[in-house]
C-alpha positions as CSV (number, residue, x, y, z in Angstrom):
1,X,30.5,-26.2,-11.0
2,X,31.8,-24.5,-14.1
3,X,30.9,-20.6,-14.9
4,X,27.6,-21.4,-17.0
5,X,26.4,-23.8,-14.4
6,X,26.6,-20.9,-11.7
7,X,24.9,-18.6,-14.4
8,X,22.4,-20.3,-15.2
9,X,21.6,-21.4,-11.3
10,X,21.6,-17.3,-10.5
11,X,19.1,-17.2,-13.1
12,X,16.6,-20.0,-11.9
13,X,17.4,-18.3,-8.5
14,X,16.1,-15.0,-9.6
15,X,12.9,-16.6,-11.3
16,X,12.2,-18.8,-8.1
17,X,8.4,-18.5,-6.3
18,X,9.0,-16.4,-3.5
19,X,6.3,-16.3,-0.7
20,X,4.8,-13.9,0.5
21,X,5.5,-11.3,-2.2
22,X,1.7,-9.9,-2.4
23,X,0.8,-7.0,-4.8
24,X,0.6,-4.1,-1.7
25,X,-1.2,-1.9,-4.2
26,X,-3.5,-4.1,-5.3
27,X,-3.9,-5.8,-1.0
28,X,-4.4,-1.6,0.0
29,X,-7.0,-1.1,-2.3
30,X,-9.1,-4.3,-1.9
31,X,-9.1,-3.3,1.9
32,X,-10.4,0.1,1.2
33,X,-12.6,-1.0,-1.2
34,X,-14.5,-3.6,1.1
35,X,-14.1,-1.5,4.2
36,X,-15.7,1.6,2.7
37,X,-18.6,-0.9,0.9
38,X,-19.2,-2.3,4.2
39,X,-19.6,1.5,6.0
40,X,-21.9,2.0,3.1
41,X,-24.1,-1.1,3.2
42,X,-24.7,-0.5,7.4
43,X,-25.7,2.8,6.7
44,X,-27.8,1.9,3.5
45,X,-29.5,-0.9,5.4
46,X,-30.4,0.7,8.6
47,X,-33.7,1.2,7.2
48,X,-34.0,-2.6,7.8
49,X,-33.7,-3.2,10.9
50,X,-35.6,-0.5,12.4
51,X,-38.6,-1.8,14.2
52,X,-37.2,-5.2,15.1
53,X,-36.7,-7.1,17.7
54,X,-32.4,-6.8,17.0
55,X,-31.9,-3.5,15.0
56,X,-28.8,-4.1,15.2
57,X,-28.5,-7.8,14.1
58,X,-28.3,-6.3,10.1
59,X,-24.9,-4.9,11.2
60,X,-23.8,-8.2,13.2
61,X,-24.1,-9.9,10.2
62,X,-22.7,-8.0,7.3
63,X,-19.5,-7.9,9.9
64,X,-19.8,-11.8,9.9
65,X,-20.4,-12.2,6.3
66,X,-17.4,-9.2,5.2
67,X,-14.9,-10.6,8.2
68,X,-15.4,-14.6,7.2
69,X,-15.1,-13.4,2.8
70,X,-12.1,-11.9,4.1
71,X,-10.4,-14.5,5.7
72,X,-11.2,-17.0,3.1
73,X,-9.3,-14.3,0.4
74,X,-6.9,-14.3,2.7
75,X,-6.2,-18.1,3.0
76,X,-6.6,-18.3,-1.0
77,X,-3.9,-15.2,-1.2
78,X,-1.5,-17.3,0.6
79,X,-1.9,-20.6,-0.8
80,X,1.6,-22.9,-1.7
81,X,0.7,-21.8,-5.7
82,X,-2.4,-21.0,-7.4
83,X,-1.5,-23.7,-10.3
84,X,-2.4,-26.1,-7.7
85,X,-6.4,-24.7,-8.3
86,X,-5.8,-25.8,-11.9
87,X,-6.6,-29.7,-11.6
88,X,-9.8,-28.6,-9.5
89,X,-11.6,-26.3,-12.2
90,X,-13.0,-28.2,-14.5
91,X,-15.1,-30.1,-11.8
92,X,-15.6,-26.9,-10.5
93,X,-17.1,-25.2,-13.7
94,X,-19.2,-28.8,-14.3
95,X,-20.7,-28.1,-10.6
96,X,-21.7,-24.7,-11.0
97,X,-23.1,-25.4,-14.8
98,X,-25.6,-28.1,-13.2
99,X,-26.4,-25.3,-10.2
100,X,-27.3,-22.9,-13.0
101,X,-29.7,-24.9,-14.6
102,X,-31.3,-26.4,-11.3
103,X,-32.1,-22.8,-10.6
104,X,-34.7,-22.4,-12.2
105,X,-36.1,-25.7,-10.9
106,X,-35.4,-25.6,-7.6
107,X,-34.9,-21.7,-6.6
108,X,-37.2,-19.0,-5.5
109,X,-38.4,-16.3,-7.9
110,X,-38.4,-12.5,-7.0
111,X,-38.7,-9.4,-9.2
112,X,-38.9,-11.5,-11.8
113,X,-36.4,-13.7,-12.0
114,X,-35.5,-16.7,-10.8
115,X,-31.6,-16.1,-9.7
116,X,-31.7,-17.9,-6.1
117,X,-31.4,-21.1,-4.4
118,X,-32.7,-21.4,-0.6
119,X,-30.8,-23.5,2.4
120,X,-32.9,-23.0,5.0
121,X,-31.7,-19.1,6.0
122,X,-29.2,-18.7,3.5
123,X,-29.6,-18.1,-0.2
124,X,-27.1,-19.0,-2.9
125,X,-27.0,-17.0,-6.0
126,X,-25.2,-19.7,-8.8
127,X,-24.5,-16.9,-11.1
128,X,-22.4,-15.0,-9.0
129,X,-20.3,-18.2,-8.3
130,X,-20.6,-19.1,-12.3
131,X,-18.7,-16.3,-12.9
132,X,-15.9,-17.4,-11.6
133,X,-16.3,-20.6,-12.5
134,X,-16.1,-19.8,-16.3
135,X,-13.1,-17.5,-15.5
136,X,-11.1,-20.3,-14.3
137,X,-12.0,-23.0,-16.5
138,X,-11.4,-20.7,-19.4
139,X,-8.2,-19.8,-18.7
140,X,-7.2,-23.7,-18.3
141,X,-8.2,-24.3,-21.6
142,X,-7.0,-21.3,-23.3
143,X,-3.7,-22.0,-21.8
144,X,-3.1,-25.6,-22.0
145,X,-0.3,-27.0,-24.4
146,X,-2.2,-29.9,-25.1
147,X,-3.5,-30.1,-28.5
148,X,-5.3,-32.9,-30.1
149,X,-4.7,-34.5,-34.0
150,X,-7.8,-33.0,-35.7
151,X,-7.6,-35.2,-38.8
152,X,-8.5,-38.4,-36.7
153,X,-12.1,-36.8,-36.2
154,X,-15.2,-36.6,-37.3
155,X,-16.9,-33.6,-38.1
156,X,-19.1,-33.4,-35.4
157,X,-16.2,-33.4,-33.3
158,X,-13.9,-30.8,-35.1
159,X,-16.5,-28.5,-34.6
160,X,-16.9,-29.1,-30.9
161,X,-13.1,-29.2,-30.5
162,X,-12.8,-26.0,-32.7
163,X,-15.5,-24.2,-30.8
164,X,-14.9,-25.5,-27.7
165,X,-13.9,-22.1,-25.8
166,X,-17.3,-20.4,-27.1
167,X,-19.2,-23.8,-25.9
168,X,-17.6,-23.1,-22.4
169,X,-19.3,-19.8,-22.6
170,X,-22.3,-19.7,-24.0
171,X,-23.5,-23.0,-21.9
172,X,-23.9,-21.9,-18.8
173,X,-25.1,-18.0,-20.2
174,X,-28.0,-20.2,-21.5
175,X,-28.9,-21.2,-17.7
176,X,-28.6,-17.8,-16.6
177,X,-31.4,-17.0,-19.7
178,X,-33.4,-19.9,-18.4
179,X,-33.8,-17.7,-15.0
180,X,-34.4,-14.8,-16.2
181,X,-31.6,-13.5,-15.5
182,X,-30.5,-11.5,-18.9
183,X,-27.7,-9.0,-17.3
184,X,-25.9,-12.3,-16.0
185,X,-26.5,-14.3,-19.3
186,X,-24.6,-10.6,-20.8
187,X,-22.0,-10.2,-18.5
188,X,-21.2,-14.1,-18.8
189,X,-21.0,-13.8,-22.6
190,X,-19.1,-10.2,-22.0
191,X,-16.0,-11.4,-19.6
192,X,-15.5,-15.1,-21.9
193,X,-15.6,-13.1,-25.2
194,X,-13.2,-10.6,-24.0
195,X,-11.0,-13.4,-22.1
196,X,-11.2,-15.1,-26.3
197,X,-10.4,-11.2,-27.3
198,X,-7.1,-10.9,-25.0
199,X,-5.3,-14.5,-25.6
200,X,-5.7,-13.6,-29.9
201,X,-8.7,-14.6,-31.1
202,X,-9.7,-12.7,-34.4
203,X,-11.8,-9.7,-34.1
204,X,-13.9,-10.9,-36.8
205,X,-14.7,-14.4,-35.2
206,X,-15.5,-13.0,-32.1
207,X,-17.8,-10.3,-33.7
208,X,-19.9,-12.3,-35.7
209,X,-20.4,-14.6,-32.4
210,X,-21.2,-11.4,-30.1
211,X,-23.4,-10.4,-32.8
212,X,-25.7,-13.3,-32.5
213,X,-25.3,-13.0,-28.7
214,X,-26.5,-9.2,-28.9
215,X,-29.0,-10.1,-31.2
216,X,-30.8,-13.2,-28.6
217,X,-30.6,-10.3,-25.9
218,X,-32.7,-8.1,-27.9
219,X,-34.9,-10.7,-28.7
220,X,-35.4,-11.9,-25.3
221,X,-35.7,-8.5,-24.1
222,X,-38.8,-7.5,-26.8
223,X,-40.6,-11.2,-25.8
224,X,-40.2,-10.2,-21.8
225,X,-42.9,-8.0,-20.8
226,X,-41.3,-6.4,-17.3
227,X,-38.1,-6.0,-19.8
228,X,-39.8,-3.9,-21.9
229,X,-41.4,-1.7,-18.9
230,X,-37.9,-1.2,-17.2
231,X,-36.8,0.0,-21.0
232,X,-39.9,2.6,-21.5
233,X,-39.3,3.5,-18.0
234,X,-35.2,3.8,-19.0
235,X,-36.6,6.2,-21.8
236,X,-39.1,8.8,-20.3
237,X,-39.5,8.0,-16.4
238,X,-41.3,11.3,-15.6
239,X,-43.9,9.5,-17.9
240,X,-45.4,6.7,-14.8
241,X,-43.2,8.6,-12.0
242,X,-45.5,6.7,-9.7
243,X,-44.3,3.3,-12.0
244,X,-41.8,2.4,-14.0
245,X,-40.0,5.5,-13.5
246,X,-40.3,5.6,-10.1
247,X,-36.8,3.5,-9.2
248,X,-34.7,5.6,-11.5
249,X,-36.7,9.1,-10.5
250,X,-35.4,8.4,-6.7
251,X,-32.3,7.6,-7.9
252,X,-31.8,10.8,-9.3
253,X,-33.1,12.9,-6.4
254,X,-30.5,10.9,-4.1
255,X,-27.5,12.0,-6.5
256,X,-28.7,15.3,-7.1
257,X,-29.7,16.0,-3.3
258,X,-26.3,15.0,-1.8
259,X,-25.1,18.1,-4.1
260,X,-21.0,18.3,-4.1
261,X,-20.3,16.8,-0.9
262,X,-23.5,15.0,0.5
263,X,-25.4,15.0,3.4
264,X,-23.7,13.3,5.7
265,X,-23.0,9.5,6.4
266,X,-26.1,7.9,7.9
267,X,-28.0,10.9,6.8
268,X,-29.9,9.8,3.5
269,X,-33.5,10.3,3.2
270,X,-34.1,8.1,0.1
271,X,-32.8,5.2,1.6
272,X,-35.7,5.4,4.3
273,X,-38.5,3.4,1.6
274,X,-38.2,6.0,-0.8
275,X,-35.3,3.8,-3.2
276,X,-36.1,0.4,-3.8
277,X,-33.1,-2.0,-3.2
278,X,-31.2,1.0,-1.7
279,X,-28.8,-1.4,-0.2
280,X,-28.6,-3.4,-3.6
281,X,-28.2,-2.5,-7.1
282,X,-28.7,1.3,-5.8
283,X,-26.2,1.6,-2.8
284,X,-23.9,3.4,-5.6
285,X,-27.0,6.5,-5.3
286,X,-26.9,6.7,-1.5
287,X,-22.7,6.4,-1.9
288,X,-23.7,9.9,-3.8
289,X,-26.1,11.2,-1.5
290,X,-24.2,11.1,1.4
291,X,-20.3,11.8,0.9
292,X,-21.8,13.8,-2.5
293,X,-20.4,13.7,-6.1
294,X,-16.7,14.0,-4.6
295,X,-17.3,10.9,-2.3
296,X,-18.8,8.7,-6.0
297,X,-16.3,9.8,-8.4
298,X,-14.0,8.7,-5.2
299,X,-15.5,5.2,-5.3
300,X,-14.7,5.6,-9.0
301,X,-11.4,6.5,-8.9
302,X,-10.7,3.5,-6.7
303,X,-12.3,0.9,-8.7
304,X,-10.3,2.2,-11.8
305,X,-7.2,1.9,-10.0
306,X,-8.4,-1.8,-8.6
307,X,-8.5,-2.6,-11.9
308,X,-5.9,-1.0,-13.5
309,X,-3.7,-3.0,-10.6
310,X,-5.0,-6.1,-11.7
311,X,-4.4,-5.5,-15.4
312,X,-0.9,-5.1,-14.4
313,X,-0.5,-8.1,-12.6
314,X,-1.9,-10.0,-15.9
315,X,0.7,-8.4,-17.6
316,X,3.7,-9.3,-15.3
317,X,2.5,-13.3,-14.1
318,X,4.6,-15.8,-15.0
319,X,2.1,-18.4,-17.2
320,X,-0.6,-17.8,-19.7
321,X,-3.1,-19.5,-16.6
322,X,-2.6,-17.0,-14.3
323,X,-2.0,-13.9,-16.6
324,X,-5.6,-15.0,-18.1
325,X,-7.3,-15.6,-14.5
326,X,-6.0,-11.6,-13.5
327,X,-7.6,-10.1,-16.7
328,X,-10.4,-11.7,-16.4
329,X,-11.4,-11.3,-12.7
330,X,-10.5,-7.5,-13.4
331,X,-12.5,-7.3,-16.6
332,X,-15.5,-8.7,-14.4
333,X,-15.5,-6.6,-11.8
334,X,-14.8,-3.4,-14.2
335,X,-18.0,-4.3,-16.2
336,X,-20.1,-4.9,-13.4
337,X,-18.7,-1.6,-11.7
338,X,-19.8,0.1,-15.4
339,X,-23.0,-1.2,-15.8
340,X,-24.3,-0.4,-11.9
341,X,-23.2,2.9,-12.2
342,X,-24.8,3.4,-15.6
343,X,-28.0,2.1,-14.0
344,X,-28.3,4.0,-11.0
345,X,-27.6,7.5,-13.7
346,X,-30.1,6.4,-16.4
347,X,-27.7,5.8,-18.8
348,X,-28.8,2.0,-19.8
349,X,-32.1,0.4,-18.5
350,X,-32.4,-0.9,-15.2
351,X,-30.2,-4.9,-15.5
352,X,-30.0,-6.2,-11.6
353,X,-25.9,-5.7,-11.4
354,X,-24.4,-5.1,-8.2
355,X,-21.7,-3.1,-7.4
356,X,-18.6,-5.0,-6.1
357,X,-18.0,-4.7,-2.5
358,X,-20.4,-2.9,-1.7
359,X,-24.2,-4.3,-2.9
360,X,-25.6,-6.5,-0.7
361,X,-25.2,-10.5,-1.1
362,X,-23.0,-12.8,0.7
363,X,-22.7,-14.8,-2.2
364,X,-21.1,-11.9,-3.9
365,X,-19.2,-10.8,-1.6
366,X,-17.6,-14.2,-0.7
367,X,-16.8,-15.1,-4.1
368,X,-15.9,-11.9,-5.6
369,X,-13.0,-11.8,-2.6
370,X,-12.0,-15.2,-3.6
371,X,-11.3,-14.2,-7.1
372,X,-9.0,-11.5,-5.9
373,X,-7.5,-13.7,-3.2
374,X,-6.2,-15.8,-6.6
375,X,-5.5,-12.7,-8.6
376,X,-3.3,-11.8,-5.0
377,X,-1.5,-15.4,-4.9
378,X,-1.3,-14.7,-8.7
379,X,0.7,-11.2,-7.8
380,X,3.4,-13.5,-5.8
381,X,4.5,-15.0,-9.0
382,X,5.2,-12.3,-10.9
383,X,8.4,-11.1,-12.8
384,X,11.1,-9.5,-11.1
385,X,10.3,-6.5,-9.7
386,X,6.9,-6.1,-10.9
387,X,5.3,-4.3,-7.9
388,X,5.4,-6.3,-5.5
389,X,4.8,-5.8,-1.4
390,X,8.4,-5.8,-0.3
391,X,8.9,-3.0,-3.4
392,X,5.7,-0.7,-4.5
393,X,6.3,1.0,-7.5
């Protein structure tokens, strides 16, 4: 073999998929993350069980539920290669698309919305999953080499080949409007805009799209009645404290009560039927109440770092595909991390967004781990010395 041959052969040696090589920063602060939401949830959910038959069947199962998501990120973490997911998404997206619009057919309306479809015991929220769905199948397309000869179509067809990426977006957003479910149909639009943003797609396109986006969600929000109450009730909540306001009023007294360093774990008082969905889109309040402002701007500081971690492996992967599928599962779980905590503080009106890791929902849980399981197999592909387990920077 001549000199350039061995060259070249170190080189392609030096790029080769190595297994094994996990993110350790990113690996150390999922754990910590879902550990700590699952301490939180017990303790925010003991209300729950008390008075049963099995108070302590609530804990049994969000073990079950946190353990099983686990090992299925796991098993997704150490997959041969994540571009082997690739020929899978697009089914995948179609799947979940036809599960969002059956929703509203099909599922079971509470606090009004329609978000949930029943098997038997176990509910199914398609949004959660759609999120996903769209991040995947978005990335494929933005990434893909293949290009087709505009000039052999018709105009009906430039357009939807032109506009294709926004289609993929703003399709199933329209099923999540269709249940009711306005914060999804946002976030939706939010994470496939932004994904459009961070592969180079003019400002200026993507603004006057997002404009007409923002200006359906106001629409929708003035036609909806209950939207409108959670908005006055946003605005002045010491004005039906007994009401509208009464959500975001306890809120505040959890925060305020655990003062600098809480209460105590297990010690909330709020959580005992005082705070609606304490161990939903609140949990982030009765984080505050007990470990205190240190222990939330804690959970803060490790979310921003989750992300930031992810961001970085966008950065270093190897193909567009995976640098694109990293983004976006950190921009989703940044945004949904934003928009609870602005909630549960009365900065924006109340929208139904769960906090990552830590809200209840299996169906959260078990896909939101999933995403990061790729975004970890994602990690073992990276560029030479880019943070991986064996190395830590």
């Amino acid at each position: 073999m001549d000199k350039a041959g061995e060259v070249a052969k170190g080189k392609n040696r030096g790029r080769a998929r190595k297994k094994g090589e996990l993110d350790g920063v990113y690996l150390i602060l999922l754990c910590a993350l879902v550990c700590a939401g699952l301490l939180m949830l017990i303790s925010a959910s003991t209300p729950d069980s008390i008075g049963t038959k099995s108070p302590y069947s609530g804990i049994i199962k969000n073990c079950i539920v946190a353990a099983v998501s686990f090992v299925f990120m796991l098993i997704v973490a150490n997959a041969p290669d994540y571009m082997l997911f690739r020929r899978y998404v697009k089914l995948f997206y179609i799947i979940c698309v036809i599960l969002m619009f059956l929703t509203p057919v099909i599922g079971r309306e509470s606090l009004g919305a329609t978000r949930w479809i029943y098997i038997g015991p176990v509910s199914v929220q398609p949004s959660e999953i759609m999120k996903i769905a769209l991040i995947l199948y978005l990335a494929d397309v933005l990434s893909s080499e293949k290009k087709r000869d505009v000039s052999k179509m018709n105009l009906l067809q430039r357009i939807l080949y032109s506009f294709r990426a926004e289609i993929i977006i703003l399709i199933p957003a329209l099923g999540a409007v269709l249940q009711r479910h306005l914060s999804g149909a946002v976030i939706i639009c939010a994470i496939g805009f932004i994904m459009l943003f961070a592969h180079g797609m003019p400002v200026s396109h993507i603004a006057g799209i997002g404009g007409g986006v923002v200006a359906a969600g106001v629409a929708l929000a003035v036609l909806e009645p209950y939207r409108m109450e959670r908005i006055l009730g946003y605005r002045n909540p010491e004005a039906d404290p007994l009401g509208n306001g009464w959500q975001i009023l306890q809120s505040l007294y959890a925060i305020c009560s655990g003062g600098l360093f809480g209460v105590g774990f297990g010690q909330s008082r709020q959580k005992y039927n005082w705070l609606p969905e304490a161990s939903n889109d609140y949990i982030f309040a009765i984080i505050c109440e007990e470990l205190g402002i240190i222990g939330g701007i804690a959970v803060i500081v490790m979310f921003g770092l989750f992300v930031w971690r992810g961001v970085k492996i966008s950065v270093n992967a190897r193909e567009m595909f995976g640098s694109l599928i990293a983004f976006g599962v950190s921009v989703m779980i940044g945004m949904q991390v934003v928009i609870n905590i602005a909630v549960v503080t009365n900065l924006i009106p109340s929208t139904g967004m769960q906090l990552p890791f830590f809200s209840s929902g299996g169906t959260s849980l078990l896909f939101m781990l999933i995403a990061t399981g790729i975004v970890l197999n994602i990690s073992r592909y990276q560029k030479r010395g880019a943070g991986v387990i064996h190395k830590i920077k």
